[in-house]
PyMOL Python script that loads the backbone (N, CA, C, O; Angstrom):
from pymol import cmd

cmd.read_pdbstr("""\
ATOM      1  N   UNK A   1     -32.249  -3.532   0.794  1.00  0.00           N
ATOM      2  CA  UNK A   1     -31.960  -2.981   2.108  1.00  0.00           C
ATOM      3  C   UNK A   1     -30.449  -2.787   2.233  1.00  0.00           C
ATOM      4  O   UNK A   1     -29.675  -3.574   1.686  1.00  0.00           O
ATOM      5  N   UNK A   2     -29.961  -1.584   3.059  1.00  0.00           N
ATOM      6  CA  UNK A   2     -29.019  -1.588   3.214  1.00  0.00           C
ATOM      7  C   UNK A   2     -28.056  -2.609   4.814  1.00  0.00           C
ATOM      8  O   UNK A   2     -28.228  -2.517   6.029  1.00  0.00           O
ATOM      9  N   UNK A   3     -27.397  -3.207   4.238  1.00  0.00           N
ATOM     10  CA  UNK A   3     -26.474  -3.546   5.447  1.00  0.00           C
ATOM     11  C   UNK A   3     -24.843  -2.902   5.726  1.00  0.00           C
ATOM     12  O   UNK A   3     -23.910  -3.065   4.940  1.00  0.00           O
ATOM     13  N   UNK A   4     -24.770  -2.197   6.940  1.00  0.00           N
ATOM     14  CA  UNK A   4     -23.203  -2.552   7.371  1.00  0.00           C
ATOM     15  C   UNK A   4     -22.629  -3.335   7.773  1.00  0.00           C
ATOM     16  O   UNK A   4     -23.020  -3.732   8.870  1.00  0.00           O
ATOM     17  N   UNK A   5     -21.483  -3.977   7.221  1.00  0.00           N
ATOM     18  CA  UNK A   5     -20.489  -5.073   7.835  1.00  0.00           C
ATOM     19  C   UNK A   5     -19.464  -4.747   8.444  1.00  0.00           C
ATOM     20  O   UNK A   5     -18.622  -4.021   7.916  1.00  0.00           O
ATOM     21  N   UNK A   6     -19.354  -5.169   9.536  1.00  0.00           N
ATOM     22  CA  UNK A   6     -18.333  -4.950  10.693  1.00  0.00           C
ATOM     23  C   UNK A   6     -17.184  -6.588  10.374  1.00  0.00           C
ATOM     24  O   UNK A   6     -17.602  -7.743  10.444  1.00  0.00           O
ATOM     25  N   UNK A   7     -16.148  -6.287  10.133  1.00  0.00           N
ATOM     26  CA  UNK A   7     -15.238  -7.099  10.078  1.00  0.00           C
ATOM     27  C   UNK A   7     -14.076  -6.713  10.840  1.00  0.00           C
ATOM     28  O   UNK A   7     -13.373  -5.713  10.698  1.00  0.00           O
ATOM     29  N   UNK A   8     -13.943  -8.027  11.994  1.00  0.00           N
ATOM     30  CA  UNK A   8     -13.156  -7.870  12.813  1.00  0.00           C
ATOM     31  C   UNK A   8     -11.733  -9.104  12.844  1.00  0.00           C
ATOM     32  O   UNK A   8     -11.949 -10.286  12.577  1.00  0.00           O
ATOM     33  N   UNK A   9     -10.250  -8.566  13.225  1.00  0.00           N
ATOM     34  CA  UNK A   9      -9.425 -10.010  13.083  1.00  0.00           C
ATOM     35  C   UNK A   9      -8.460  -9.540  13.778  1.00  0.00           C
ATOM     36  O   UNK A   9      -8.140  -8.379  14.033  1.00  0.00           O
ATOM     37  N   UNK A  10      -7.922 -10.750  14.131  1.00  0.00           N
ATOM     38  CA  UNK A  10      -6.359 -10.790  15.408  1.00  0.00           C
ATOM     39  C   UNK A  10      -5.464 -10.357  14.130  1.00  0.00           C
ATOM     40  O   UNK A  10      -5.608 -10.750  12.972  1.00  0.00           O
ATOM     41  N   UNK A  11      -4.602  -9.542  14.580  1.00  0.00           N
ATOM     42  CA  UNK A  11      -3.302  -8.836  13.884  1.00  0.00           C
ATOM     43  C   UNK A  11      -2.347  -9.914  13.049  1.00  0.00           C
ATOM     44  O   UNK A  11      -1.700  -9.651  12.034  1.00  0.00           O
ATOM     45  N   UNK A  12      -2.433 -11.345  13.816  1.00  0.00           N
ATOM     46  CA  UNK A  12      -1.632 -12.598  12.863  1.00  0.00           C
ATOM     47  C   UNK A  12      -2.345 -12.632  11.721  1.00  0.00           C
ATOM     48  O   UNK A  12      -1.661 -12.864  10.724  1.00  0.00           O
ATOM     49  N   UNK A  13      -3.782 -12.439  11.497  1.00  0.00           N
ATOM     50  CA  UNK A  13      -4.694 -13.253  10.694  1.00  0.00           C
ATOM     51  C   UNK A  13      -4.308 -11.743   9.390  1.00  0.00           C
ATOM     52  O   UNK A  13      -4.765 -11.976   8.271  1.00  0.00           O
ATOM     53  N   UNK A  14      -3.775 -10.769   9.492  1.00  0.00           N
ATOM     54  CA  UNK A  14      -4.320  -9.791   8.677  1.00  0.00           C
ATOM     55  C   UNK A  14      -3.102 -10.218   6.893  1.00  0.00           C
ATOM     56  O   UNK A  14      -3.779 -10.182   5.865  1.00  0.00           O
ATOM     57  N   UNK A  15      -2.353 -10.383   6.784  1.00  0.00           N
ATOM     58  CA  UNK A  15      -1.834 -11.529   6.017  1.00  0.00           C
ATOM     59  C   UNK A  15      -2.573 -12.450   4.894  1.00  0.00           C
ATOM     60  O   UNK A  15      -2.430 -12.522   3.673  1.00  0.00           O
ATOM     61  N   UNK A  16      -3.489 -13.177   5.888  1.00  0.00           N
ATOM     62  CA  UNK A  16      -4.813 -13.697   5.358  1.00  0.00           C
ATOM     63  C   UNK A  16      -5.737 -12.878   4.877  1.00  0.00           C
ATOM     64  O   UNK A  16      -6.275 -13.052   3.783  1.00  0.00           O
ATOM     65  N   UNK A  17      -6.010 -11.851   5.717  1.00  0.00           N
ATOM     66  CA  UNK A  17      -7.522 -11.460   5.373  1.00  0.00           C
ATOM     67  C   UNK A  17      -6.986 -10.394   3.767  1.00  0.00           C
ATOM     68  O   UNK A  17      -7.631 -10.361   2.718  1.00  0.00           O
ATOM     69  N   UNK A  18      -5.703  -9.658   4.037  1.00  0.00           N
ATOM     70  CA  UNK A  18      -5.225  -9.126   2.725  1.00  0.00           C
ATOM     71  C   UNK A  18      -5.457 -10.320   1.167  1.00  0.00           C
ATOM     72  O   UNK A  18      -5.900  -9.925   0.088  1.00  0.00           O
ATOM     73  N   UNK A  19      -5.099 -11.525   1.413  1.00  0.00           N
ATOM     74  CA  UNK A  19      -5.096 -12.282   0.583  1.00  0.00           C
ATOM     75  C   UNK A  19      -6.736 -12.964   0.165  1.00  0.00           C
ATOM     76  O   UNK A  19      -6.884 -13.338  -0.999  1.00  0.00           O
ATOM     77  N   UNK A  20      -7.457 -13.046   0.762  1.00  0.00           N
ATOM     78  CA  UNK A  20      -9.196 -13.177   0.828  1.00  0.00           C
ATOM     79  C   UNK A  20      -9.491 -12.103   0.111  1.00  0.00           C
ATOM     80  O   UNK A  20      -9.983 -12.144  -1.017  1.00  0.00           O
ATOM     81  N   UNK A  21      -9.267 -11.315   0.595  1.00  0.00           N
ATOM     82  CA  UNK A  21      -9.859  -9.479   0.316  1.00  0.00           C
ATOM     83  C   UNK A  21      -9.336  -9.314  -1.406  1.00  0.00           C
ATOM     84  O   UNK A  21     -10.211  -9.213  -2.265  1.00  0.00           O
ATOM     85  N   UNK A  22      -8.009  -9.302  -1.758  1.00  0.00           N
ATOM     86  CA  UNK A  22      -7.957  -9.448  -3.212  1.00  0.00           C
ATOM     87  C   UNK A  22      -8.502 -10.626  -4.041  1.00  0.00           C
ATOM     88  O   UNK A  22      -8.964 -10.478  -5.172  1.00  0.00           O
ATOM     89  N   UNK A  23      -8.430 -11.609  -3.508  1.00  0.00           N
ATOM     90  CA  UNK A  23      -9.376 -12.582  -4.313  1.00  0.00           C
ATOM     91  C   UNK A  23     -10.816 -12.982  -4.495  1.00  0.00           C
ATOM     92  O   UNK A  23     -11.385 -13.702  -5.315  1.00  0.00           O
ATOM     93  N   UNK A  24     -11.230 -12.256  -3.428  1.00  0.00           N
ATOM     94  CA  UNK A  24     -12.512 -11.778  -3.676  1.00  0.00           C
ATOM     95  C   UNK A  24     -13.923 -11.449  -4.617  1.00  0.00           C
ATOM     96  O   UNK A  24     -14.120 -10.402  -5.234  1.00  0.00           O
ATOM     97  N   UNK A  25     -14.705 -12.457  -4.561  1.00  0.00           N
ATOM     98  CA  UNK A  25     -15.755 -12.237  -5.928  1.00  0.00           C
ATOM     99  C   UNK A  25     -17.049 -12.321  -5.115  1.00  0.00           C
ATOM    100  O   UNK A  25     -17.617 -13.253  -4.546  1.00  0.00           O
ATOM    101  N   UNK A  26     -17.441 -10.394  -5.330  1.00  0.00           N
ATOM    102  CA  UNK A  26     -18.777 -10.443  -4.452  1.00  0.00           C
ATOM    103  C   UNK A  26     -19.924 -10.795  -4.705  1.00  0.00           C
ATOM    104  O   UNK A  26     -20.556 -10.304  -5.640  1.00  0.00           O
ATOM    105  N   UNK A  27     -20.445 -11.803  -3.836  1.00  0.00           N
ATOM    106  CA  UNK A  27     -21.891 -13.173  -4.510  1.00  0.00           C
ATOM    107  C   UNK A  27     -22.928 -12.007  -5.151  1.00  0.00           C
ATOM    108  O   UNK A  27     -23.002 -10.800  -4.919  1.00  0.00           O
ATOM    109  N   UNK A  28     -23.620 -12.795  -5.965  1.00  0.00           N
ATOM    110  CA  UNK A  28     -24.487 -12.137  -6.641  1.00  0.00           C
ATOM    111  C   UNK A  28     -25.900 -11.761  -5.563  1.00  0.00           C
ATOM    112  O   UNK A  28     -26.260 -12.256  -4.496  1.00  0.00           O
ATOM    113  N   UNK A  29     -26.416 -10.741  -6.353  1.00  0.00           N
ATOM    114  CA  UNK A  29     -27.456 -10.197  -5.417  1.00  0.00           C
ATOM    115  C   UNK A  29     -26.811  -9.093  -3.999  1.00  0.00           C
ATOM    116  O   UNK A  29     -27.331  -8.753  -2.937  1.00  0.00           O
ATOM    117  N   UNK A  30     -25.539  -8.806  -4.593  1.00  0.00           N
ATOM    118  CA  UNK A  30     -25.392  -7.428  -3.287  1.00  0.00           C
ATOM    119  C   UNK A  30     -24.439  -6.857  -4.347  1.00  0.00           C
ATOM    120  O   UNK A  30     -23.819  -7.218  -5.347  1.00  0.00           O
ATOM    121  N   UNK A  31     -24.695  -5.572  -3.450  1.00  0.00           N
ATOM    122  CA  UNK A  31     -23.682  -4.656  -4.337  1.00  0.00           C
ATOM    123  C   UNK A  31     -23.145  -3.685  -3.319  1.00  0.00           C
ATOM    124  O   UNK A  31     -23.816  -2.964  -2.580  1.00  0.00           O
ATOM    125  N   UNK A  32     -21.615  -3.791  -3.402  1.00  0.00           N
ATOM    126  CA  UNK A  32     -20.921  -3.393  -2.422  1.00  0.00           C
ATOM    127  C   UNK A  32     -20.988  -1.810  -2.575  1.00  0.00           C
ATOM    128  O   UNK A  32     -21.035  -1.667  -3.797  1.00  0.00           O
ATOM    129  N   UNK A  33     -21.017  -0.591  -2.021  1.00  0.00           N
ATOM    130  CA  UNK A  33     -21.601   0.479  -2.262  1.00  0.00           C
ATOM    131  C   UNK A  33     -19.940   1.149  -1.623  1.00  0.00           C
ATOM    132  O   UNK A  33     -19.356   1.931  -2.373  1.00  0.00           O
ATOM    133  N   UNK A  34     -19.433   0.878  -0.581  1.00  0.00           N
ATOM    134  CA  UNK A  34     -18.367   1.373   0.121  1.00  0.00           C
ATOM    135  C   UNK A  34     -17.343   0.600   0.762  1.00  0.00           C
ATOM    136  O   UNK A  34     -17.733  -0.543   1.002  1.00  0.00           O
ATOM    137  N   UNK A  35     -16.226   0.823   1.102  1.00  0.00           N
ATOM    138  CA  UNK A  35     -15.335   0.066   1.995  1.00  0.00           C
ATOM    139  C   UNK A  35     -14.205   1.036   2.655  1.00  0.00           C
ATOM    140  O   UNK A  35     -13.414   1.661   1.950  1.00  0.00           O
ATOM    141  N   UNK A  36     -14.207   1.102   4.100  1.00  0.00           N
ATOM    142  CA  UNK A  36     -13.272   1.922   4.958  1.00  0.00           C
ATOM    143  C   UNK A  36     -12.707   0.853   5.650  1.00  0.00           C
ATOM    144  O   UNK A  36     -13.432  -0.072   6.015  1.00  0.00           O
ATOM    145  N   UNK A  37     -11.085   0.853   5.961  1.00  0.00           N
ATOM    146  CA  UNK A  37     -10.237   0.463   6.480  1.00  0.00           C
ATOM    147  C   UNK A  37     -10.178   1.021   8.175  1.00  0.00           C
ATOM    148  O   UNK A  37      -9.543   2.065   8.026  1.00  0.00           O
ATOM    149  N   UNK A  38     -10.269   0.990   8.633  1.00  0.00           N
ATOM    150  CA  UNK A  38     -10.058   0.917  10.163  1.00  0.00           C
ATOM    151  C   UNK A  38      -8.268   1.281  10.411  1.00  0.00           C
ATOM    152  O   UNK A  38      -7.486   0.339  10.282  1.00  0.00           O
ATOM    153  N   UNK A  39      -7.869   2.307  10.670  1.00  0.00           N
ATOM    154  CA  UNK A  39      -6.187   2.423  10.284  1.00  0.00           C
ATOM    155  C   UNK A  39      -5.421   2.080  11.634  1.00  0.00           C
ATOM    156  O   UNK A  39      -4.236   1.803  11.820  1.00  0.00           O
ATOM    157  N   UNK A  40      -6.531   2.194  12.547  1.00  0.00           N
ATOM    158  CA  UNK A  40      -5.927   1.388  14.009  1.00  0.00           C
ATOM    159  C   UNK A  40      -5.634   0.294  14.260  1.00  0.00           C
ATOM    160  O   UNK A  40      -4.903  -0.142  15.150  1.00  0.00           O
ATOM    161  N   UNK A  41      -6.301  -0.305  13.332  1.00  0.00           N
ATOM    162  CA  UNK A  41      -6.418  -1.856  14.162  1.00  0.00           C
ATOM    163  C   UNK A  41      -7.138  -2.969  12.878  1.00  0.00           C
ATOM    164  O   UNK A  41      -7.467  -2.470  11.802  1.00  0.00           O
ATOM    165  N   UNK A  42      -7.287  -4.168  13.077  1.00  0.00           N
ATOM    166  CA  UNK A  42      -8.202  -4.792  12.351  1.00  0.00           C
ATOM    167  C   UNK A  42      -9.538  -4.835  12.071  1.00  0.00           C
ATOM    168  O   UNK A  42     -10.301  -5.676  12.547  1.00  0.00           O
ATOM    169  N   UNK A  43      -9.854  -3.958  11.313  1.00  0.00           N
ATOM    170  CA  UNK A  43     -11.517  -4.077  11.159  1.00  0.00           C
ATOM    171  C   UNK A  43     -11.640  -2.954   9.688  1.00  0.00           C
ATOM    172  O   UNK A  43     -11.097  -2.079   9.013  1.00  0.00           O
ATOM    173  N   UNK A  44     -12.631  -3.685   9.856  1.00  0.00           N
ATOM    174  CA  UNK A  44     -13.076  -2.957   7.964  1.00  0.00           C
ATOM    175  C   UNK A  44     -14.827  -2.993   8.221  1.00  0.00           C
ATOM    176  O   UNK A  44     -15.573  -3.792   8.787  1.00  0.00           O
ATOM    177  N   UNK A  45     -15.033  -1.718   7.507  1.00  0.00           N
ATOM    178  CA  UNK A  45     -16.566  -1.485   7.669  1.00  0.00           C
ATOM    179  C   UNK A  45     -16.875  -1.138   5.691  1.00  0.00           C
ATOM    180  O   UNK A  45     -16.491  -0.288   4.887  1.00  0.00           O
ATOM    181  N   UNK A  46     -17.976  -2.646   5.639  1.00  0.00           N
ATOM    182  CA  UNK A  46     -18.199  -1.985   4.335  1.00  0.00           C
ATOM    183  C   UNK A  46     -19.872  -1.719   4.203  1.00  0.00           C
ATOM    184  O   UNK A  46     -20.607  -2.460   4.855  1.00  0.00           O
ATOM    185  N   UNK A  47     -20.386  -0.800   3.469  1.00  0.00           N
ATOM    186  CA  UNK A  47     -21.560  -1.058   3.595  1.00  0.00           C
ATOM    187  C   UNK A  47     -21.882  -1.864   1.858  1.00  0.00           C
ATOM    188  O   UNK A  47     -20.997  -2.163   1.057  1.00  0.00           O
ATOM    189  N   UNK A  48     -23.209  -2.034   1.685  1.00  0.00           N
ATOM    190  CA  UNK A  48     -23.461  -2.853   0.661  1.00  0.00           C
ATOM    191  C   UNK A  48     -25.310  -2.899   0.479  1.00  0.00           C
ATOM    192  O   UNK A  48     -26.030  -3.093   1.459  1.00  0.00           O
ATOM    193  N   UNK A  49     -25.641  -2.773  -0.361  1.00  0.00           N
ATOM    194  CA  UNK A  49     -26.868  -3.609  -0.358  1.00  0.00           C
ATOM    195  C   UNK A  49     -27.474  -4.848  -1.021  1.00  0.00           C
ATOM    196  O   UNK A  49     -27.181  -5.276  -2.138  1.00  0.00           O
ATOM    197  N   UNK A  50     -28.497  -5.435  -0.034  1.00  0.00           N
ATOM    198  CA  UNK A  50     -28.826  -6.629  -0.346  1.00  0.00           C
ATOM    199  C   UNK A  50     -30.458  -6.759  -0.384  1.00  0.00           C
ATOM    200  O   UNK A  50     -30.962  -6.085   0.514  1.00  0.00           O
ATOM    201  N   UNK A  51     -31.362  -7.417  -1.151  1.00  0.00           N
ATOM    202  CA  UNK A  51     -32.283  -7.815  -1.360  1.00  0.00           C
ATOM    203  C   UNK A  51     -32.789  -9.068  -0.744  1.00  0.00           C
ATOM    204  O   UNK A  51     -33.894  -9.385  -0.305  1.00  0.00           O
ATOM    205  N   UNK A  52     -31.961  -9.519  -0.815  1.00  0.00           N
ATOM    206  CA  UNK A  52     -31.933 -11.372  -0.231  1.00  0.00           C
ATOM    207  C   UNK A  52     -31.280 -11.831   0.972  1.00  0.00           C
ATOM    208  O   UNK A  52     -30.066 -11.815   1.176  1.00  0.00           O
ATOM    209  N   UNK A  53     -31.965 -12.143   1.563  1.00  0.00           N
ATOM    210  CA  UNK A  53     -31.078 -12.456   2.681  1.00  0.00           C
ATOM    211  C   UNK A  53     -30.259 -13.749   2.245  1.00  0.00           C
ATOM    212  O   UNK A  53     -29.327 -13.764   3.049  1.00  0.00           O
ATOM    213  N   UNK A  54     -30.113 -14.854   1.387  1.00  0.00           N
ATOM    214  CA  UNK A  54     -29.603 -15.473   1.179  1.00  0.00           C
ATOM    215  C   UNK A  54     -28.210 -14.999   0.673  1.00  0.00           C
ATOM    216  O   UNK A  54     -27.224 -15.716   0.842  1.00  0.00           O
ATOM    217  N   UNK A  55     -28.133 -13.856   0.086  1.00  0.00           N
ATOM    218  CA  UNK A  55     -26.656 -13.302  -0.504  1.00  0.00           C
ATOM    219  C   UNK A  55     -25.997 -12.717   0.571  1.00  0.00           C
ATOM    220  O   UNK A  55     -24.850 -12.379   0.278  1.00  0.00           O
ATOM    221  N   UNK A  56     -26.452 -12.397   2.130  1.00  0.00           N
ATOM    222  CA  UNK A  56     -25.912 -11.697   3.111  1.00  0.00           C
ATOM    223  C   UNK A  56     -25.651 -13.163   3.556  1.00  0.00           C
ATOM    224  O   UNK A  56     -24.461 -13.232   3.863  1.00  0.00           O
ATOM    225  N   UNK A  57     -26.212 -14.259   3.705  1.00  0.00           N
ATOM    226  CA  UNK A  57     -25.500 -15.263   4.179  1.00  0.00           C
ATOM    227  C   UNK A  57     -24.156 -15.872   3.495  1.00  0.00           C
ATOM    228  O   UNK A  57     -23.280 -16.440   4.147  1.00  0.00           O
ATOM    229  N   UNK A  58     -24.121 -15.685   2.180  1.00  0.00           N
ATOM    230  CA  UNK A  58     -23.196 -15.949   1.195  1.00  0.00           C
ATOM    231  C   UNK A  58     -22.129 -15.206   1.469  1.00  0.00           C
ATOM    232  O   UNK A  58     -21.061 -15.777   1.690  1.00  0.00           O
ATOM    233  N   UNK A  59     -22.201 -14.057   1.499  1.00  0.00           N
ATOM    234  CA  UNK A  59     -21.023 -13.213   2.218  1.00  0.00           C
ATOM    235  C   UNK A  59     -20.479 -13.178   3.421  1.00  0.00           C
ATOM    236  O   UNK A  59     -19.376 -12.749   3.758  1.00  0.00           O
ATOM    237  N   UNK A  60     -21.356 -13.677   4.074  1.00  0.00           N
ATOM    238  CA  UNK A  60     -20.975 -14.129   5.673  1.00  0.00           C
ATOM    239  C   UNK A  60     -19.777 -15.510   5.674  1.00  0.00           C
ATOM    240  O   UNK A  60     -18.966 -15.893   6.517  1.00  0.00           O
ATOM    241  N   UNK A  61     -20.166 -16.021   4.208  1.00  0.00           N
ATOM    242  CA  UNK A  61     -19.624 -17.533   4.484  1.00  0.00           C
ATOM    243  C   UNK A  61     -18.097 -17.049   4.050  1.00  0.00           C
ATOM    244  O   UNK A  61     -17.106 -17.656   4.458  1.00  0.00           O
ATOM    245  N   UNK A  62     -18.023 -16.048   3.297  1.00  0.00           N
ATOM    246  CA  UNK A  62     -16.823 -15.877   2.684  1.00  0.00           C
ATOM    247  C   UNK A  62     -15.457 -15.678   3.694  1.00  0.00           C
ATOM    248  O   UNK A  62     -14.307 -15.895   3.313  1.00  0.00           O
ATOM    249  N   UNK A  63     -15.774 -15.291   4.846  1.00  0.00           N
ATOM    250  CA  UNK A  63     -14.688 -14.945   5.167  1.00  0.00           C
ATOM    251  C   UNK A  63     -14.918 -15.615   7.022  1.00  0.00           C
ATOM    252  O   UNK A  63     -14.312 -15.100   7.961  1.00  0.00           O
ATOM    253  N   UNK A  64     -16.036 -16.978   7.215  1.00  0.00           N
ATOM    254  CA  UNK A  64     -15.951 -17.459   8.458  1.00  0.00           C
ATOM    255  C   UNK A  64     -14.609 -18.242   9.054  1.00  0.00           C
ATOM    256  O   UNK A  64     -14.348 -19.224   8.359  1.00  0.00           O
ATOM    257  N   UNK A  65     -14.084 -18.133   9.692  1.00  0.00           N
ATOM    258  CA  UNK A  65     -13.100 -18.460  10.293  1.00  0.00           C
ATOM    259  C   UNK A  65     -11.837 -18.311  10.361  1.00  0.00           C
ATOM    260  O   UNK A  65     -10.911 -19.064  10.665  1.00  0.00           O
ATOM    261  N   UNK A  66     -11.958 -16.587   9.842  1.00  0.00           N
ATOM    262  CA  UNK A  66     -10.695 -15.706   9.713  1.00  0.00           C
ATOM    263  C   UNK A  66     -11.070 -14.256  10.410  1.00  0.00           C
ATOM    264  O   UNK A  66     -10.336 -13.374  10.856  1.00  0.00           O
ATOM    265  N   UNK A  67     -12.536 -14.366  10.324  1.00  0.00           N
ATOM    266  CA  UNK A  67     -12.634 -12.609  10.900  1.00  0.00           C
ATOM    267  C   UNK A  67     -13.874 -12.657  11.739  1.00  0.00           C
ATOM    268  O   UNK A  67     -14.583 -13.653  11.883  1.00  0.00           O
ATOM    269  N   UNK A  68     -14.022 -11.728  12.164  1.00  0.00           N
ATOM    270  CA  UNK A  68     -15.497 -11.683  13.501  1.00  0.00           C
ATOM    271  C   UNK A  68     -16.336 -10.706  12.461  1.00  0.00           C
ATOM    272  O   UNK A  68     -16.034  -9.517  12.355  1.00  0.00           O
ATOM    273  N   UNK A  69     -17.472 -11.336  11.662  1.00  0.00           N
ATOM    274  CA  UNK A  69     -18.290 -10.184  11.248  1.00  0.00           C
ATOM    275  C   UNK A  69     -19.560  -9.823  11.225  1.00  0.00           C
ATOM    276  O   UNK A  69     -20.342 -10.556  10.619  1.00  0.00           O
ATOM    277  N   UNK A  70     -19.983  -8.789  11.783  1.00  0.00           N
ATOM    278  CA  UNK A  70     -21.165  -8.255  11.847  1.00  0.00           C
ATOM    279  C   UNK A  70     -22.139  -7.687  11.316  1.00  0.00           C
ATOM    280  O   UNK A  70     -21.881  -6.515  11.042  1.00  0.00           O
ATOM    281  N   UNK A  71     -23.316  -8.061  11.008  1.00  0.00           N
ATOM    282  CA  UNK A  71     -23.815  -7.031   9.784  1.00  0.00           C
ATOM    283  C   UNK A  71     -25.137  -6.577  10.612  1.00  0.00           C
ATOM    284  O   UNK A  71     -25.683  -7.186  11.532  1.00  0.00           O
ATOM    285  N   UNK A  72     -25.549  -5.152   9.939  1.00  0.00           N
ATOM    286  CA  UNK A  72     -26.254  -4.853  10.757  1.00  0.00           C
ATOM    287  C   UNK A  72     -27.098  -4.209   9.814  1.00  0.00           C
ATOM    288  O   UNK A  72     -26.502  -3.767   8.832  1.00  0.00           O
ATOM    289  N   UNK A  73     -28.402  -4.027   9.853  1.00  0.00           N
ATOM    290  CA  UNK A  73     -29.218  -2.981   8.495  1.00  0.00           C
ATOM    291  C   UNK A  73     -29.707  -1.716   9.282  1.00  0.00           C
ATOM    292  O   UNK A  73     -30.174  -1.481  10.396  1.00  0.00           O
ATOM    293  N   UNK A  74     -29.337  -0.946   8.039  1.00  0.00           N
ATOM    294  CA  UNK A  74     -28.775   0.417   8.398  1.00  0.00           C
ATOM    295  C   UNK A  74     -30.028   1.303   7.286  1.00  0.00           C
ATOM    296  O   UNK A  74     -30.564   0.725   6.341  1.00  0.00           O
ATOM    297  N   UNK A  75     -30.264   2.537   7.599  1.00  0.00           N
ATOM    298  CA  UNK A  75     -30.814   3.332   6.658  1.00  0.00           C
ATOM    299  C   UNK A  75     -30.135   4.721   7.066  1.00  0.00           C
ATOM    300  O   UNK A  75     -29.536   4.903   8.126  1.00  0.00           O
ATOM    301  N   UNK A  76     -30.314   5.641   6.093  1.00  0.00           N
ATOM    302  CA  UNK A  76     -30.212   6.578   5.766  1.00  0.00           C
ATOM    303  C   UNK A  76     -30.723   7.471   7.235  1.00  0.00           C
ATOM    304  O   UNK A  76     -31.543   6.864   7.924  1.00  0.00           O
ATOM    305  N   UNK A  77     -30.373   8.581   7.638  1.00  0.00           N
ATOM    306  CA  UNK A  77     -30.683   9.365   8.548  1.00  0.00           C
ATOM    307  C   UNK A  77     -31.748   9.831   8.187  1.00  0.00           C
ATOM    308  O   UNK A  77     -32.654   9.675   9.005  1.00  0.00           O
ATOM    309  N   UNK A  78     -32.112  10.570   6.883  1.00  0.00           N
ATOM    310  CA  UNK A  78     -32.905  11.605   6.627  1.00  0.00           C
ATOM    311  C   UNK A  78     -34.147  10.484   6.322  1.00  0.00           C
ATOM    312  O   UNK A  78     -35.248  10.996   6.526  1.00  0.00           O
ATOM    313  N   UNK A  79     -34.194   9.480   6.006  1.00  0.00           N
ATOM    314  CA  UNK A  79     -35.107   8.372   5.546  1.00  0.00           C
ATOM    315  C   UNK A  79     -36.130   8.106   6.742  1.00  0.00           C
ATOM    316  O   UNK A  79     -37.337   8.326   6.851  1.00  0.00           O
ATOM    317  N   UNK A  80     -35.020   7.454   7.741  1.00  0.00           N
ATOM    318  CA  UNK A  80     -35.429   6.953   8.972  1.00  0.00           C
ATOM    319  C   UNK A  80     -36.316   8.120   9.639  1.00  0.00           C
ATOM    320  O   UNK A  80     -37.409   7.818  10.119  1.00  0.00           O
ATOM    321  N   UNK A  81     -35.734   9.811   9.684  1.00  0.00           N
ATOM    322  CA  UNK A  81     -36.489  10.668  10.304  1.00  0.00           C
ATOM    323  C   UNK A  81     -38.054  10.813   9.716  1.00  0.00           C
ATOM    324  O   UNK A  81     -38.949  11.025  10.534  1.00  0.00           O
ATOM    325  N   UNK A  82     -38.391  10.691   8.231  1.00  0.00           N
ATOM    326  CA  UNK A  82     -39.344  10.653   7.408  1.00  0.00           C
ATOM    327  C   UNK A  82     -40.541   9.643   8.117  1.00  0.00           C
ATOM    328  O   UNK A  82     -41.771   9.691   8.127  1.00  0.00           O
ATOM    329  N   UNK A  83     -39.586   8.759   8.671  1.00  0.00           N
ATOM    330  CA  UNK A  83     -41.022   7.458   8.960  1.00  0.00           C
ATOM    331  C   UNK A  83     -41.216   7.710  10.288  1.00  0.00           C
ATOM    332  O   UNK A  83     -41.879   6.864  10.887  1.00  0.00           O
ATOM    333  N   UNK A  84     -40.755   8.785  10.999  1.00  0.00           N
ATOM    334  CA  UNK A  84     -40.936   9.007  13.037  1.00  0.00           C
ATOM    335  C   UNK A  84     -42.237  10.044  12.819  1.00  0.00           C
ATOM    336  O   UNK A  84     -42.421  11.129  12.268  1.00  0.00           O
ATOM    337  N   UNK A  85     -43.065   9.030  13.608  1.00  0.00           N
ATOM    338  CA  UNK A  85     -44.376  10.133  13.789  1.00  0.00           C
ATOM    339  C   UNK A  85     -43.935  11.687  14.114  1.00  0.00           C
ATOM    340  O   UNK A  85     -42.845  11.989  14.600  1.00  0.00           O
ATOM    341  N   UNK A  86     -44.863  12.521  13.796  1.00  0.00           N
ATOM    342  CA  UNK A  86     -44.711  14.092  13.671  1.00  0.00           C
ATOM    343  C   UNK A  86     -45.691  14.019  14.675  1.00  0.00           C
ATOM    344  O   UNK A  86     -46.788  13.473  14.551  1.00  0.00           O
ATOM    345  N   UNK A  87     -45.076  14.830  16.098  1.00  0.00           N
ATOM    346  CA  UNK A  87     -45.422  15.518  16.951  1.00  0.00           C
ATOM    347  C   UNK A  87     -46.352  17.103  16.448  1.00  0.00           C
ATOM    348  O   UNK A  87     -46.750  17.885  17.311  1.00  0.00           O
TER     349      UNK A  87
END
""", "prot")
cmd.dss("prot")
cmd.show_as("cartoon", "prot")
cmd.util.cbc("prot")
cmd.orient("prot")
């Protein structure tokens, strides 16, 4: 399944989150597919997919108590329209 991650942080913390972010080793069982920078402000949207929900918790752990992050499961537009009953 696919998830987006919403990663959010106070402007002091970004210092940190640069230094997390390069040291970084993404847990097994996801595979990071994308990553956009947010050029306003603090936040990074990556998407990724995961099979396990145990590896979306693993990634959650990586970065608790430096950033606000959200994940949300996401599909494809043209996918999602495929499964809406036909009028």
């Amino acid at each position: 399944m696919l998830f987006m991650a919403v990663c959010t942080w106070e402007p002091e913390k970004t210092e940190e989150v640069i230094k997390r972010r390069m040291a970084e080793k993404i847990p097994e069982g996801i595979k990071l597919i994308g990553e956009w920078k947010d050029l306003g402000r603090g936040r990074v949207f990556r998407l990724f997919e995961a099979a396990d929900p145990k590896a979306i918790l693993a990634m959650r752990s990586i970065w608790e108590g430096i950033t606000s992050t959200e994940f949300v499961p996401v599909m494809e537009t043209e996918e999602v329209l495929k499964l809406l009953p036909k009028e």
